[in-house]
C-alpha positions, 0 to 999 in steps of 0.5 A: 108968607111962605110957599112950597115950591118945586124947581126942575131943570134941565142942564143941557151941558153938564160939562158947561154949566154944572159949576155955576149952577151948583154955586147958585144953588148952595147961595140959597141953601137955607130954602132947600129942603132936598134936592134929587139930581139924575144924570143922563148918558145923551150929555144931558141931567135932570135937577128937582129942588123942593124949596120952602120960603118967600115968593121973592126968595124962590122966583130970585133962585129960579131966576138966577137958575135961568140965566145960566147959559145950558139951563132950562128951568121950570117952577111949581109953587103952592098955592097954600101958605104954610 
């Protein structure tokens, strides 16, 4: 069954770490409905992803999303099918 999830997170470095998360989430873009990035000035941006998809397919982005040295990631997930 499939799910509609939210990912936020939190690169500390963008400067750092930007690249690889970038890569990461296009790997999944067949999930990603939309995606809202805002930066700050203190060095530091904001990522939300709306994802729809198999729990698999969103707790592997979040997962690869959490590995990434400079991220912290967070994940909201219905808890109706669709």
């Amino acid at each position: 069954m499939r799910k509609i999830a939210v990912i936020s997170a939190i690169l500390e470095d963008p400067g750092k770490c930007q690249h690889e998360f970038n890569e990461v989430v296009s790997s999944f873009k067949g999930i990603i409905k939309g995606r809202m990035g805002i930066p700050f000035e203190e060095g530091l941006a904001v990522v939300c992803i709306t994802v729809v998809g198999e729990l698999d397919q969103i707790n592997s982005l979040t997962g690869k999303i959490g590995n990434i040295e400079h991220v912290s990631v967070k994940t909201s997930v219905s808890k109706k099918d669709i």
